[in-house]
C-alpha positions in Angstrom: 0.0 0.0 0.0 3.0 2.4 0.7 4.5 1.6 -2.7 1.0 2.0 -4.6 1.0 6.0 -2.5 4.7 6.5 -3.3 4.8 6.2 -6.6 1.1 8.1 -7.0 3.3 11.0 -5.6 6.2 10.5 -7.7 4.1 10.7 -10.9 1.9 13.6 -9.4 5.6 15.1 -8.9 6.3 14.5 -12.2 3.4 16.2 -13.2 3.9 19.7 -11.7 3.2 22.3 -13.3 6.0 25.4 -13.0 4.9 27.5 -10.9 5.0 30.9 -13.0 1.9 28.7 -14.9 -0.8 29.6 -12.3 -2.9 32.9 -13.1 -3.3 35.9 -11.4 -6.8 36.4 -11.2 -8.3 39.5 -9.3 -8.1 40.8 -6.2 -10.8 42.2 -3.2 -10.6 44.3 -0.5 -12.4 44.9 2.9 -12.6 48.3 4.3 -10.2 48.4 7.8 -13.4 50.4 9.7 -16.0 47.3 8.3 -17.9 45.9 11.7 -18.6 42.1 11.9 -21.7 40.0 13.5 -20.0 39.4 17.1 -22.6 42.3 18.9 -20.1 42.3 21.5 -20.4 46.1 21.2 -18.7 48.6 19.0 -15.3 49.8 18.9 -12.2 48.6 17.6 -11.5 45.2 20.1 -15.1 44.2 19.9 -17.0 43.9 16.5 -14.0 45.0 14.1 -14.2 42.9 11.2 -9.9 42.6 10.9 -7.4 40.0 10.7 -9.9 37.2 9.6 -7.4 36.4 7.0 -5.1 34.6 10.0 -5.9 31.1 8.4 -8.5 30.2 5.1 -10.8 27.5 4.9 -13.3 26.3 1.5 -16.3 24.0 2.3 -17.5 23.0 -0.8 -20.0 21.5 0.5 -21.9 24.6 1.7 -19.8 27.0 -0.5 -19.0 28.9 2.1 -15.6 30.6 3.1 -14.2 30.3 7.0 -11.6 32.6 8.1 -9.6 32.7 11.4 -8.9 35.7 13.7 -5.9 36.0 15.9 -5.5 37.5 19.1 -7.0 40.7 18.2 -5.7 44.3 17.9 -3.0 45.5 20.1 -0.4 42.4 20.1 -2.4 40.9 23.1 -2.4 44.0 25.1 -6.3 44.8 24.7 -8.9 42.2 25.1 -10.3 41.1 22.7 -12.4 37.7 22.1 -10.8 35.4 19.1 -13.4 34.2 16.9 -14.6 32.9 13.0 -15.9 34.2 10.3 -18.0 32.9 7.8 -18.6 34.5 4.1 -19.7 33.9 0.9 -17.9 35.4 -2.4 -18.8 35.4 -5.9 -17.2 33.8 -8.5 -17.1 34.6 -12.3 -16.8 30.8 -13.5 -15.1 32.3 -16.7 -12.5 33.9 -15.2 -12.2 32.9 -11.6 -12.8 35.9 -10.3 -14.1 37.0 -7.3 -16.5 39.8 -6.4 -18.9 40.4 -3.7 -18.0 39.8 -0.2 -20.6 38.7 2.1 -20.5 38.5 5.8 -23.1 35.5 7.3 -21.8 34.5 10.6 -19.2 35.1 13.2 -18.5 32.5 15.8 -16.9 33.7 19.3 -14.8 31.2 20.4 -15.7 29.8 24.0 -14.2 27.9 26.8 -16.7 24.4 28.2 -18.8 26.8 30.6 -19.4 29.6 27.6 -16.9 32.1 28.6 -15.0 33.7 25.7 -11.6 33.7 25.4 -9.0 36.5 25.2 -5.9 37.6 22.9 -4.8 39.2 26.2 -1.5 37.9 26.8 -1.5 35.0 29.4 0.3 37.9 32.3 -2.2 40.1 31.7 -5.1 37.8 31.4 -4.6 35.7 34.6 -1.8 37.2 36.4 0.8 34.5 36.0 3.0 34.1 32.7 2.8 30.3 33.7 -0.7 30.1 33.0 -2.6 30.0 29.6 -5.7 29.7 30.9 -8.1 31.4 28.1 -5.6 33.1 26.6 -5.3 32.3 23.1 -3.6 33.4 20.2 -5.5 31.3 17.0 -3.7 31.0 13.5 -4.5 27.8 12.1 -7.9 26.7 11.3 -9.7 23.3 10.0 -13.5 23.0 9.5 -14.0 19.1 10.2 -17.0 16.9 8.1 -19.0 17.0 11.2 -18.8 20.5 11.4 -16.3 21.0 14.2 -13.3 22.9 14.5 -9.7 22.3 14.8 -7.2 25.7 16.2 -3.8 26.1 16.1 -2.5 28.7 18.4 0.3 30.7 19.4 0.6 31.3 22.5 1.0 27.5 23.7 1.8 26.7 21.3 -1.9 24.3 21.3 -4.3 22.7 19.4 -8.0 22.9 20.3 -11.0 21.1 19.2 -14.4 23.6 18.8 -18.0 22.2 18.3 -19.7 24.2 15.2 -20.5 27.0 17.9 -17.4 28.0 18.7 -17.7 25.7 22.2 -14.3 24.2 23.8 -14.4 20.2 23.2 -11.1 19.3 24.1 -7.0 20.4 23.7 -4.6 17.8 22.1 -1.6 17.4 24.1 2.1 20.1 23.1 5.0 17.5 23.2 7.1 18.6 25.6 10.0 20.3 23.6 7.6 22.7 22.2 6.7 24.7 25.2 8.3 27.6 26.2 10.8 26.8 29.2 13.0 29.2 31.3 16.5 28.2 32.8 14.6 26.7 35.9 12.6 24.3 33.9 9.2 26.3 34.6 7.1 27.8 31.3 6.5 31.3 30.6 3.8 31.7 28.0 4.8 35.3 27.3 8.8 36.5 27.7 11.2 35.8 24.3 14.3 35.3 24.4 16.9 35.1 26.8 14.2 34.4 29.4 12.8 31.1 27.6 15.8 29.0 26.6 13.9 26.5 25.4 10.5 25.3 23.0 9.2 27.6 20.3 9.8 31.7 20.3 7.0 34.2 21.6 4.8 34.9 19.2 6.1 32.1 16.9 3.8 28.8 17.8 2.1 27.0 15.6 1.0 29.4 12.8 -0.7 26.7 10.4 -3.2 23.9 11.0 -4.1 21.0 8.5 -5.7 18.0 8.4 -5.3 14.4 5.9 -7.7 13.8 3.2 -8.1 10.8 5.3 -9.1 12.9 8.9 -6.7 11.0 10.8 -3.8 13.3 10.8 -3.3 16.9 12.1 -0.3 18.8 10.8 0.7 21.8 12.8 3.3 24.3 11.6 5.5 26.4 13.7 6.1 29.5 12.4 9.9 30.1 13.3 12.4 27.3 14.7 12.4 27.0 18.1 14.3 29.6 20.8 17.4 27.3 21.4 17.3 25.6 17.8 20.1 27.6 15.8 23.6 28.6 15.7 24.8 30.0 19.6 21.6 28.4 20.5 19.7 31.5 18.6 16.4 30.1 16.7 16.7 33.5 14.9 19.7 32.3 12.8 18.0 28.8 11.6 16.1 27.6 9.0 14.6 24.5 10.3 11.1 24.9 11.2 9.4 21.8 12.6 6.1 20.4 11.6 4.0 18.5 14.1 2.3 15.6 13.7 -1.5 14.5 15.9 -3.2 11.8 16.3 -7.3 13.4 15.7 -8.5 10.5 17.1 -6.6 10.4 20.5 -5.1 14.0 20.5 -1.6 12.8 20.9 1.9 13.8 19.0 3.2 11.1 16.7 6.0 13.1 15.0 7.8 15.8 14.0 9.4 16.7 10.9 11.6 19.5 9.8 11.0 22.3 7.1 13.3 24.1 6.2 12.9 28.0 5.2 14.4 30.2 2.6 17.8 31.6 3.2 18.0 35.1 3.4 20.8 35.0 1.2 18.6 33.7 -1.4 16.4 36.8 -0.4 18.8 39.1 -0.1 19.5 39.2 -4.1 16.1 40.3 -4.9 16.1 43.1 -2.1 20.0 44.5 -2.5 19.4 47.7 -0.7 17.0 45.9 2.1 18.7 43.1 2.6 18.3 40.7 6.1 20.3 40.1 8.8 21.1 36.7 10.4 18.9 37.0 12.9 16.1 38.0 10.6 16.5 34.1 9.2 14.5 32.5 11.8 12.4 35.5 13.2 11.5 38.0 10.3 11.3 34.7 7.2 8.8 32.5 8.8 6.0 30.1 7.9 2.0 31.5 7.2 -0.2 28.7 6.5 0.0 25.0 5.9 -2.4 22.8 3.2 -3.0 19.2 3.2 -3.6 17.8 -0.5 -5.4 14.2 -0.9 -1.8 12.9 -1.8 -0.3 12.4 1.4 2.0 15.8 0.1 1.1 19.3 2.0 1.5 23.1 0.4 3.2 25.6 3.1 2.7 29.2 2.6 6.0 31.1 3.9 6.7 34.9 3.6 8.4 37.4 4.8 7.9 40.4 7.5 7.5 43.2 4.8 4.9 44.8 3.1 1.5 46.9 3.2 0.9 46.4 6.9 0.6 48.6 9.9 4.5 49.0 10.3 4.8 49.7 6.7 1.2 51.1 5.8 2.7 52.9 2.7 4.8 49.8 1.5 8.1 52.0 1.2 10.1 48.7 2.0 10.0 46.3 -1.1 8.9 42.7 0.4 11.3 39.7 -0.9 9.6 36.4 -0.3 5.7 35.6 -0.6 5.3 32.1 -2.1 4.0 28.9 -1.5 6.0 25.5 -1.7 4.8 21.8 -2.4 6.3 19.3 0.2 6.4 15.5 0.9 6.9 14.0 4.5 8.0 11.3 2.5 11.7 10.1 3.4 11.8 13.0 6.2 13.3 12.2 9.6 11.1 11.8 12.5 13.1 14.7 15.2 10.9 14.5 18.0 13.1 13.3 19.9 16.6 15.1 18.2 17.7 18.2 19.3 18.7 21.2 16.6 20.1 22.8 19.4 23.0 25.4 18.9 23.3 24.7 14.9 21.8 26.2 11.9 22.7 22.7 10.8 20.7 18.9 10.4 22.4 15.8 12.3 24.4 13.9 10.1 21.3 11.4 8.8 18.6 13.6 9.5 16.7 14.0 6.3 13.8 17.4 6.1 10.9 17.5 3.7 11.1 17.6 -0.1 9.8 21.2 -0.9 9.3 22.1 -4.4 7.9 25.6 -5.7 4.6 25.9 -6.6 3.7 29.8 -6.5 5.5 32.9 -6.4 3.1 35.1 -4.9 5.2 38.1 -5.0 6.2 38.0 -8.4 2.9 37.5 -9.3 1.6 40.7 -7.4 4.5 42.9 -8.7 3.2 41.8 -12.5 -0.1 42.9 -11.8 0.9 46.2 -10.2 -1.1 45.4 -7.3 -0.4 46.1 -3.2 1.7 43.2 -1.7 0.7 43.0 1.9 2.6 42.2 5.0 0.7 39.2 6.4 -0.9 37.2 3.3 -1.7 34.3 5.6 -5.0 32.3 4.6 -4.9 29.7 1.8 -8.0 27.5 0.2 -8.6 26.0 -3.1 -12.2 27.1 -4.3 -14.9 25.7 -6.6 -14.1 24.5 -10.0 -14.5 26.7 -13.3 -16.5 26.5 -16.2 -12.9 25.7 -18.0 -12.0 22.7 -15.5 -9.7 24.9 -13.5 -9.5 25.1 -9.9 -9.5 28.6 -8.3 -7.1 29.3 -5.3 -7.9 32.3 -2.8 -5.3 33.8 -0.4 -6.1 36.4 2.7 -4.5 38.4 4.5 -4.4 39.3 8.2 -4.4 43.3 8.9 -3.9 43.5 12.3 -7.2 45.2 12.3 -5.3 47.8 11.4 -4.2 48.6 15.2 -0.1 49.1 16.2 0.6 50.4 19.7 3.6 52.5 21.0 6.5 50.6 23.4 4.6 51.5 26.1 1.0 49.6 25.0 -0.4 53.0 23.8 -3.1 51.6 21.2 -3.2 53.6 18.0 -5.3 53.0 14.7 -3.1 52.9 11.6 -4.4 55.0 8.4 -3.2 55.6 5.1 -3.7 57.1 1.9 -2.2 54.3 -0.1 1.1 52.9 -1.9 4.0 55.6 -1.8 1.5 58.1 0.3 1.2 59.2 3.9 0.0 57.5 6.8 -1.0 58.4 10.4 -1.2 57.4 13.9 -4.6 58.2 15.9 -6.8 57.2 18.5 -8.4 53.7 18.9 -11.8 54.5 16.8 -11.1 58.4 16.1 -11.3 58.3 12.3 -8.8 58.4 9.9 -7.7 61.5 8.5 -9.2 63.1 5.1 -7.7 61.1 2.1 -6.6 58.2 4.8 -8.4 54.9 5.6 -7.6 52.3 7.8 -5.6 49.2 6.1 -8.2 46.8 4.4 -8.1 43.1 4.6 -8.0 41.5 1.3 -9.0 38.4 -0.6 -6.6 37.4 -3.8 -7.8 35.1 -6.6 -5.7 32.9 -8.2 -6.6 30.5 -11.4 -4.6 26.8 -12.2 -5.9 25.0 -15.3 -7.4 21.6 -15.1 -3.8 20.0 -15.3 -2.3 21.9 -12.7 -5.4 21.0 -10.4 -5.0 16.9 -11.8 -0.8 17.6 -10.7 -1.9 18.5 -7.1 -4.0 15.3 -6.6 -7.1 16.9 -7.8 -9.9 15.2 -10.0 -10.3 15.8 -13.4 -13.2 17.4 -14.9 -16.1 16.9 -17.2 -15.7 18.2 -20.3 -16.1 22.1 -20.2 -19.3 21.7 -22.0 -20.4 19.2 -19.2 -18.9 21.0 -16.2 -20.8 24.3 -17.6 -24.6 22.0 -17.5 -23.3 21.1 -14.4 -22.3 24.3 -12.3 -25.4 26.2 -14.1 -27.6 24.8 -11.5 -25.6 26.2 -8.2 -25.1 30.0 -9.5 -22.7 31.9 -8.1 -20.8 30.9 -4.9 -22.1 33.1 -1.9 -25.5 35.0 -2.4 -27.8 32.0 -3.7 -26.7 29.3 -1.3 -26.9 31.0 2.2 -28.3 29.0 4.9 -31.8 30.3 5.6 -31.5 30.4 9.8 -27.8 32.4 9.7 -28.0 36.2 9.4 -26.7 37.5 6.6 -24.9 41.0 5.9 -22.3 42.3 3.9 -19.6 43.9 5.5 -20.5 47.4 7.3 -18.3 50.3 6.4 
């Protein structure tokens, strides 16, 4: 059985299309002052609609798009409750592209006993740095069949089952190495480096969430490597970013595998007069999002720190990696229990995951003359076209649009665009005349049939047939809303 599934993803290999072959479609975007369905109340850290584009999800089977928020404006300094949302798009099945954004639900995410929890930061949330309690810090996001959810999050870094409303079901179980330890062995949730010399860095836990075609396998994604895991024990000088392996079923770890970033050198040539440090290897390069295809082989989504984005609102500073990258577990070293600690090398023997190009996001941005943001974090295939191609939709995380001062003074971010001005003001002031806050936005993306066939996807009917076919759903989002769900679009 391992042979048959080896050499299906030797001759789907084989069939790759280059990855300067996928489309650039269109793109979307979301005003930064749009409101979403939590009726929390109003103001920036309650019904915001920012930073859904944390992770992407595509149900096909109810056409409906789920994105992930993260821990809310501020950095985890204001409260604010994580949550999803769910929205419909149109799509052009010509051309792929998408129109139309349509708000429908959004889905606080609760402890057992109903309480929400927080993007506070653990200290500020319970007190003690040793606690995570409900603080939570969501990136990664499956929808399961039954309707349940799976989150990554950060601050762990954890894994956490969620029934279809958002309730706390159960929390798989961190292996051990992960968790962020100080010299005397205790965790601390919240300090960075040199406090932690051990398990993953702050604000660098598990930053992408998959699942098998099968359901029996969750694939977590670290962002960065680990604190310790580089050379002079420096995670910010390594490449090697581990992947984690879960058992759904029991909730356990069963491995962990290493993927390993692009070198800044590599990056470097493209951005001459920006270039990255050492440390910036493991700290400012860093993994976004992570796709499981029905082959057994997974896309990750990896980019860089730069681009439109509230420390950058004008995009002055040119951004050098945004791409996604094909990989196979296949052959790859099981390191749970190796240490990378100290080198920016592998063990002699240790073998990391294939990884083969599949889209240069940033090249195809730059072609287009379009905005490259900072954060383009969410990834799902879509629907099938009339054509036989398969559309592909990236989002992006805005940080609702929110930076705050070294202090934790909270200030909205507001622009008037690429190579304009920006501005600093009040939480919920309004932005200046000319100046909005920074939108969230949706990018469509078009590979032909073959390209979908290449990725483990089924062929099509011909187009004639597909066409009969697709005539009878209309057009993803406003025909195919569930009756009982509000539905809105987005409030400027």
């Amino acid at each position: 059985m391992r042979k048959t599934k080896t050499l299906l993803i030797l001759a789907c290999a084989a069939l790759a299309a280059p990855a300067s072959a996928i489309t650039y479609v269109n793109q979307i975007s979301i005003s930064g002052s749009a409101t979403d369905l939590a009726m929390l109340g109003d103001g920036p850290n309650f019904n915001r609609l920012g930073g859904f584009g944390s992770d992407l999800v595509y149900d096909s089977a109810t056409n409906q798009f789920y994105g992930l928020t993260d821990r809310g404006p501020g950095g985890g300094l204001i409260d604010y409750a994580p949550r999803i949302q769910s929205f419909g798009l149109n799509f052009d099945y010509n051309t792929g592209a998408i129109s139309n954004f349509s708000l429908n639900a959004t889905t606080i995410l609760r402890d057992p006993l109903g309480t929400a929890f927080s993007g506070l930061n653990p200290f500020l949330l319970n007190g003690n740095a040793s606690t995570l309690g409900l603080a939570l810090d969501p990136e990664g996001l499956v929808r399961l069949p039954n309707g349940h959810y799976l989150v990554s999050d950060e601050y762990g870094p954890s894994v956490i089952e969620f029934d279809a409303n958002g309730k706390q079901l159960r929390i798989f179980s961190t292996p051990a190495n992960l968790l962020p330890t100080k010299g005397d062995g205790s965790n601390d949730f919240v300090a960075g480096r040199p406090n932690i010399v051990s398990g993953r860095q702050d604000n660098r836990g598990f930053e992408g969430l998959t699942v098998s075609a099968d359901g029996k396998t969750a694939y977590a994604i670290l962002q960065d490597p680990l604190v310790n895991e580089g050379a002079q024990n420096d995670g910010r000088r390594s490449r090697n970013v581990r992947i984690v392996a879960f058992d759904v079923a029991t909730g356990a770890s069963t491995a962990q595998y290493i993927y390993q970033l692009e070198s800044v050198s590599s990056i470097n040539t493209i951005v001459p007069n920006n270039i990255f440090s050492a440390t910036n290897q493991g700290r400012s390069i860093g993994a976004s999002s992570i796709y499981a295809l029905s082959d057994g082989r997974l896309i990750v989504l990896e980019r860089d720190n730069r681009g439109e984005g509230v420390d950058d609102p004008n995009s002055a500073i040119p951004s050098g990696l945004k791409a996604a990258f094909v990989i196979d577990l296949a052959g790859a070293t099981n390191v749970a229990g190796i240490s990378l600690a100290n080198s920016n090398s592998l063990p002699v023997g240790v073998v990391p995951v294939s990884k083969t190009a599949f889209l240069d996001i940033r090249a195809k941005l730059l072609a287009a003359g379009v905005v490259i943001p900072e954060k383009i974090e969410g990834l799902a295939f879509g629907p099938r076209l009339a054509n036989g191609g398969l559309s592909l939709i990236l989002a992006t995380d805005n940080d609702y649009s929110v930076t705050q001062s070294g202090s934790g003074a909270q200030f909205d971010v507001c622009t008037s665009g690429i190579g304009g001005v920006s501005s600093q003001v009040a939480l919920g002031a309004g932005c200046p005349n000319g100046q909005s806050l920074i939108a969230s936005r949706l990018f469509s993306f078009l590979l032909t049939n073959d390209e979908a066939v290449a990725l483990g996807f089924a062929s099509v009917p011909e187009p004639a047939t597909w066409v009969m076919m697709i005539s009878g759903f209309g057009m993803v989002g406003g025909s195919m809303r569930y009756s009982r769900r509000r539905t809105r679009t987005a409030k400027a």
